[in-house]
KEMIKE-499201 format. One record per atom (N, C-alpha, C): atom name; residue number from 1; x negated, y negated, z negated. Coordinates in steps of 0.02 Angstrom, whole numbers. Each point is the difference from the previous one (the first is absolute). Layout:
N
 atome num      X      Y      Z
    CA NUM      X      Y      Z
...
This chain:
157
 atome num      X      Y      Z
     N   1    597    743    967
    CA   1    -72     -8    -12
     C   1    -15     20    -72
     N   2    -58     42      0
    CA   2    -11     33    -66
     C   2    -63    -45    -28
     N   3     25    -22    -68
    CA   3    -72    -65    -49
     C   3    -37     81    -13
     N   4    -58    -23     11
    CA   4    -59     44    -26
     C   4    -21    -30    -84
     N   5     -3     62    -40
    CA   5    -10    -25    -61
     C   5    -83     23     -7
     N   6    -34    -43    -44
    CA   6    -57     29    -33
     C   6     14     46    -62
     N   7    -78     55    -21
    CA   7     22     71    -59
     C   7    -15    -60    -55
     N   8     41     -6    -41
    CA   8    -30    -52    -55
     C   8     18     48    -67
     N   9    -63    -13    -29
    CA   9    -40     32    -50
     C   9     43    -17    -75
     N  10     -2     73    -49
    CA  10      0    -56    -59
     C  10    -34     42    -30
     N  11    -12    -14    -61
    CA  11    -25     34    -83
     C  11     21     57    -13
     N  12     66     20     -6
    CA  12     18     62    -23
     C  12     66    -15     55
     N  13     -2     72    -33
    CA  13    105     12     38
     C  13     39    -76     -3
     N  14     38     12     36
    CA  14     46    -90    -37
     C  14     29      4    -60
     N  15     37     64     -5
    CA  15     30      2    -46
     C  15    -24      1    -83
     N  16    -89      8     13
    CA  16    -18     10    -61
     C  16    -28    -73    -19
     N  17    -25    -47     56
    CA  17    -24    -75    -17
     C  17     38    -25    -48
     N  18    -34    -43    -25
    CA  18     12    -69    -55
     C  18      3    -49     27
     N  19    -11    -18     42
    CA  19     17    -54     53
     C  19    -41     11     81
     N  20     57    -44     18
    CA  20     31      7     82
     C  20      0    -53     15
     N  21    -17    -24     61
    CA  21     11    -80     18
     C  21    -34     11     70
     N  22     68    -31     57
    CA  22    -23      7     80
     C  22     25    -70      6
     N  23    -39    -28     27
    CA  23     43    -49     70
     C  23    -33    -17     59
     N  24     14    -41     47
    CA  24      3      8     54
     C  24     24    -84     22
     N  25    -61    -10     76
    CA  25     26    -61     -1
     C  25    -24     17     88
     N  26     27    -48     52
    CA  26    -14     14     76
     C  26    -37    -41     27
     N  27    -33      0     29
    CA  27    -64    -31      8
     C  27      6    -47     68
     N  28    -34    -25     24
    CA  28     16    -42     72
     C  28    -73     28     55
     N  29    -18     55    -28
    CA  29    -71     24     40
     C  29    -14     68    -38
     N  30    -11     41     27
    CA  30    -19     67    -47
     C  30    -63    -15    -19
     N  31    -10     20    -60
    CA  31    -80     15    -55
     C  31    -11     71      3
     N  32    -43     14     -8
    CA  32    -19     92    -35
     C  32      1    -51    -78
     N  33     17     65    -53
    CA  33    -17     -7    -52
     C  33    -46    -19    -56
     N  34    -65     17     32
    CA  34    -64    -34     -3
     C  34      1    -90      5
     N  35     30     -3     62
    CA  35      2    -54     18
     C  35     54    -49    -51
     N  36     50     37      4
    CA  36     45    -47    -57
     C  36    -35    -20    -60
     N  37     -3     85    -49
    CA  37    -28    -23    -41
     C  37    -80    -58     -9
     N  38    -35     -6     56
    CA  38    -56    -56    -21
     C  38     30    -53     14
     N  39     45    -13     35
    CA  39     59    -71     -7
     C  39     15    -11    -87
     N  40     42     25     -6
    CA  40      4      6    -53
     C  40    -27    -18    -63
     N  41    -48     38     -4
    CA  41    -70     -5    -63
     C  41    -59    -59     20
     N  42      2     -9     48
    CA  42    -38    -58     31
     C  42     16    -66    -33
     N  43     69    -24    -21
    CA  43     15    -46    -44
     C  43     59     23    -43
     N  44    -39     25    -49
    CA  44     65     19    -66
     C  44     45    -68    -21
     N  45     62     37      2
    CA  45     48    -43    -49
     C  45    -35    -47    -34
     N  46     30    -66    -15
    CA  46     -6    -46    -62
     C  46      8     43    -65
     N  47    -47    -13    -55
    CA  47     35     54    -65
     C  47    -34     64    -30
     N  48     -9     21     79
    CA  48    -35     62     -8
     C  48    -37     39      0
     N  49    -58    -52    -23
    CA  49    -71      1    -21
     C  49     18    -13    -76
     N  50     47    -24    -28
    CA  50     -4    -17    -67
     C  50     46     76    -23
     N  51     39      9     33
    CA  51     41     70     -1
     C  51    -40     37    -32
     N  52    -56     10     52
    CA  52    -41     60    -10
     C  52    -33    -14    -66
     N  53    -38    -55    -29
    CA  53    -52    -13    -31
     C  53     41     24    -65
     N  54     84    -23    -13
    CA  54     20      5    -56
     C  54     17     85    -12
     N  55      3     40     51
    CA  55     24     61      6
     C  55    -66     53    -35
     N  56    -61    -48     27
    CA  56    -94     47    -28
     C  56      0     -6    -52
     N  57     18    -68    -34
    CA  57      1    -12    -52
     C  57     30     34    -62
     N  58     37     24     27
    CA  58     81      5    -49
     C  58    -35     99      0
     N  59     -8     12     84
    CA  59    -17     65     -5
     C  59    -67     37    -33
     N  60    -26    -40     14
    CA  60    -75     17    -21
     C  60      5     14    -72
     N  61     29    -19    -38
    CA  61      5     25    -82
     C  61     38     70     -3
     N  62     19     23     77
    CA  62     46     68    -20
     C  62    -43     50     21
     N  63    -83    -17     27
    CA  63    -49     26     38
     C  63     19     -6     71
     N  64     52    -22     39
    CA  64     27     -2     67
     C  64    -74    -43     38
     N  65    -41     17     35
    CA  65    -50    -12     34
     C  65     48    -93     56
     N  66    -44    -44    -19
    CA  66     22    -51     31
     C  66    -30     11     74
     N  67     51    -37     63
    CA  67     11     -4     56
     C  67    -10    -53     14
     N  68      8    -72     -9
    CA  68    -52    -51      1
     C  68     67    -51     72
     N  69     50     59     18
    CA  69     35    -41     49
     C  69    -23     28     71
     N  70     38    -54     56
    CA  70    -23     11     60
     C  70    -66    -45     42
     N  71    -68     13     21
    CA  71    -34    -35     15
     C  71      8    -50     54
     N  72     51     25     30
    CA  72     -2    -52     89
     C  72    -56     22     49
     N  73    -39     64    -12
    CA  73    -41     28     40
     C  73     44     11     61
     N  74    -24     -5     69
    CA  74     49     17     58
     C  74    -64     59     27
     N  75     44     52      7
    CA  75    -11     43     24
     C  75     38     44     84
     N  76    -67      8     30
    CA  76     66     11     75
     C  76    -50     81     -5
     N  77     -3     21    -23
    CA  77    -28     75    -23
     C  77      9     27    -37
     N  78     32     61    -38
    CA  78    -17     44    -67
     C  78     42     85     44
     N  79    -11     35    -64
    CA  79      4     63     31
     C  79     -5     27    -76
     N  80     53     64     -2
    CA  80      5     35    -50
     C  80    -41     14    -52
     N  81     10    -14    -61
    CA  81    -74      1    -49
     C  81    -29    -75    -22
     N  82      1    -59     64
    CA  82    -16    -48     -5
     C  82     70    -53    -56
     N  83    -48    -50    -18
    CA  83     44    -41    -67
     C  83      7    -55     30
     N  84     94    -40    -20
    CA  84    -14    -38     -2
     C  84     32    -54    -59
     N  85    -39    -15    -26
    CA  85     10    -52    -52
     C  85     -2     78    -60
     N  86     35      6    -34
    CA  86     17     46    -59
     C  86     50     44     19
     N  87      7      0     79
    CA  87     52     58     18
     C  87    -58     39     61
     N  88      6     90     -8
    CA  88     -7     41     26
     C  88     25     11     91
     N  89    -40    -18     43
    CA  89     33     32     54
     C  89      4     88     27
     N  90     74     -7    -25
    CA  90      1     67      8
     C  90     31     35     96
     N  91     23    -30     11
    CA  91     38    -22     68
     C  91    -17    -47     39
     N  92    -24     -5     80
    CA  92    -20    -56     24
     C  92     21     40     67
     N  93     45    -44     58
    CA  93      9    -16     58
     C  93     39    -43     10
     N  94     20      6     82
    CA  94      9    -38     27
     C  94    101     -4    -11
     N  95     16     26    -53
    CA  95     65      7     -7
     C  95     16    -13    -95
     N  96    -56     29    -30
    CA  96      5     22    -75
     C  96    -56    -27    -36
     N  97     -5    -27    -35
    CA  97    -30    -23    -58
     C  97      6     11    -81
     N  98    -25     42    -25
    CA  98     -9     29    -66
     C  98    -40    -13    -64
     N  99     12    -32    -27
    CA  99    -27    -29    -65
     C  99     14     20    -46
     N 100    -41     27    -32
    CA 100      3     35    -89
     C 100    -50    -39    -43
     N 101     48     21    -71
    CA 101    -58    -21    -51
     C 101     36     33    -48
     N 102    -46     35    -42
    CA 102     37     73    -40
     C 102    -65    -12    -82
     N 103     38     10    -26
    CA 103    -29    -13    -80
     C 103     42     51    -51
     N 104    -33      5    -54
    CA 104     32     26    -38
     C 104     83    -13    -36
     N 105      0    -63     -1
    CA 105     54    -20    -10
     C 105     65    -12     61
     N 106    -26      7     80
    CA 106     45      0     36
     C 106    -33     14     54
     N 107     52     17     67
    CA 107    -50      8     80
     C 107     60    -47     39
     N 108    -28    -40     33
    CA 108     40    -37     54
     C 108    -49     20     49
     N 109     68    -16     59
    CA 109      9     14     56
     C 109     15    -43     48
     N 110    -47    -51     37
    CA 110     52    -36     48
     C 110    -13      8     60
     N 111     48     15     42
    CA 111      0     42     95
     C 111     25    -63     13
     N 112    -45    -38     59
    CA 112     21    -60     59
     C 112      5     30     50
     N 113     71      5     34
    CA 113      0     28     42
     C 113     25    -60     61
     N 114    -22     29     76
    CA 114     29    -59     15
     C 114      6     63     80
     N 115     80    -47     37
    CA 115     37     49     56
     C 115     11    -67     29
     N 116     -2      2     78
    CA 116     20    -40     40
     C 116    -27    -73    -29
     N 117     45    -42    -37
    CA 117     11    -67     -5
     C 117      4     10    -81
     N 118     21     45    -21
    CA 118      7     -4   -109
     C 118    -50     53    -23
     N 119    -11    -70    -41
    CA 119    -54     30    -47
     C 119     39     10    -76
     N 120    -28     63    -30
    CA 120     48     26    -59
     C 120    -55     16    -52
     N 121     -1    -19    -53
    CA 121    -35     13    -70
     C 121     28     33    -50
     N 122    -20     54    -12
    CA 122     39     53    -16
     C 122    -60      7   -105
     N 123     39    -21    -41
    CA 123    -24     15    -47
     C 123     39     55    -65
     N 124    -70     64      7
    CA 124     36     17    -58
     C 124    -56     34    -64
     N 125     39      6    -54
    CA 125    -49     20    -66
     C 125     30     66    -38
     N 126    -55     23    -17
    CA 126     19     45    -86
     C 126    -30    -19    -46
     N 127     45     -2    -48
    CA 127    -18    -27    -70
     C 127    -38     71    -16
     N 128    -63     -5    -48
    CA 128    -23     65    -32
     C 128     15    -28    -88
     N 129     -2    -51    -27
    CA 129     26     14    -53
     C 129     29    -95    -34
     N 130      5     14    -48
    CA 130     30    -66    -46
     C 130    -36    -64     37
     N 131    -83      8     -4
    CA 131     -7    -83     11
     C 131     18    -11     69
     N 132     -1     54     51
    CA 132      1     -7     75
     C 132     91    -17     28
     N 133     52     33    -59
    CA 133     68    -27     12
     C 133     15   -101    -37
     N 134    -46     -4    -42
    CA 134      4    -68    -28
     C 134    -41    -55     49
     N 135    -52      9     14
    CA 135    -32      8     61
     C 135     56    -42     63
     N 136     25     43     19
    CA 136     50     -8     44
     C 136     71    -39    -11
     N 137     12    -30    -54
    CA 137     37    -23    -21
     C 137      0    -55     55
     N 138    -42    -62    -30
    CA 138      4    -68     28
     C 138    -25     32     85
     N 139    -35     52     22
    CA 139    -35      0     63
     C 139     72     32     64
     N 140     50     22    -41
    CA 140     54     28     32
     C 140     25    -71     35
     N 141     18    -42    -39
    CA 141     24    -44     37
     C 141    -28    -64     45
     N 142    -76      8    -50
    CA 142    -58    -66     34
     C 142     -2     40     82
     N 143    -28     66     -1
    CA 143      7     26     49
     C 143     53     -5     65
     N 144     37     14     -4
    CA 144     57    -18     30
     C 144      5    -77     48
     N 145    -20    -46    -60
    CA 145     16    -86     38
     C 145    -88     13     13
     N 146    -57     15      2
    CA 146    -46    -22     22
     C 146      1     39     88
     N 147     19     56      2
    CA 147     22     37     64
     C 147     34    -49     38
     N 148     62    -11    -19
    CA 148     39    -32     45
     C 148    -13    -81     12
     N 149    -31    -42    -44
    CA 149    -30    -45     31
     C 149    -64     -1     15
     N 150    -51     49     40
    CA 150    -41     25     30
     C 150     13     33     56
     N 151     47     38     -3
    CA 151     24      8     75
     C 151     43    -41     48
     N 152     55    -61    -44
    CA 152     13    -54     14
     C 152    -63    -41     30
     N 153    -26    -23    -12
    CA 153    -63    -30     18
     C 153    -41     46     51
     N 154     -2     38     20
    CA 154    -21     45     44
     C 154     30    -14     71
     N 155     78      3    -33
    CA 155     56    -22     57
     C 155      5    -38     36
     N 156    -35    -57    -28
    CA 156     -9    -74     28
     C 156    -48     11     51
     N 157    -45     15     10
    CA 157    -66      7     -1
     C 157     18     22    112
């Protein structure tokens, strides 16, 4: 039996990203991507509303345009062009989910992809210069544990 994979998206080549970060967790009911992600954003992490607030803060003196976080808006609609929260939908079906947000100082990339029963969050970035690699310092690894206990919690679900 052949697993069907979803096309999951990134930023640049792989080889040229600044950071990379996939995981993957199996679900007990299939979602479309859409669907995961308003699970998801529907109740953010503990933390990470303050995450964000200290990140505008800190950025906003580098001119980095503040993002304000995730609203908990639930959405069972959007379509290419359409926003949600401070990320770009660039990708939308029933397999792929595409989120950008591209600035001078960096472009991320995050593809939710979801096949059969796993759903996979596929994040990746290019640094464009100094503040956007410092930038990424603390977000390389905050990133990382906020994914995986978000898709942990998904798991449950």
């Amino acid at each position: 039996m052949k697993i069907q994979t979803a096309q999951i998206e990134l930023v640049a080549p792989r080889g040229e990203l600044d950071f990379f970060d996939q995981q993957s967790v199996r679900l007990s009911q299939p979602l479309t991507p859409l669907e995961a992600w308003t699970r998801l954003m529907a109740e953010p992490l503990p933390l990470l509303g303050l995450a964000f607030r200290v990140r505008d803060a800190v950025s906003a003196r580098f001119g980095v345009q503040r993002i304000g976080g995730f609203s908990g808006e639930v959405r069972s609609f959007v379509q290419e062009g359409d926003r949600l929260d401070f990320f770009l939908v660039e990708t939308v079906n029933d397999e792929v989910l595409t989120l950008s947000a591209r600035d001078n100082h960096l472009d991320v990339l995050t593809c939710v992809t979801s096949v059969e029963n796993t759903l996979t969050i596929t994040s990746s970035v290019k640094v464009h210069n100094r503040f956007g690699w410092f930038y990424m310092l603390p977000v390389r690894p905050a990133h990382k544990l906020i994914v995986w206990a978000m898709l942990r919690r998904l798991g449950r679900c």
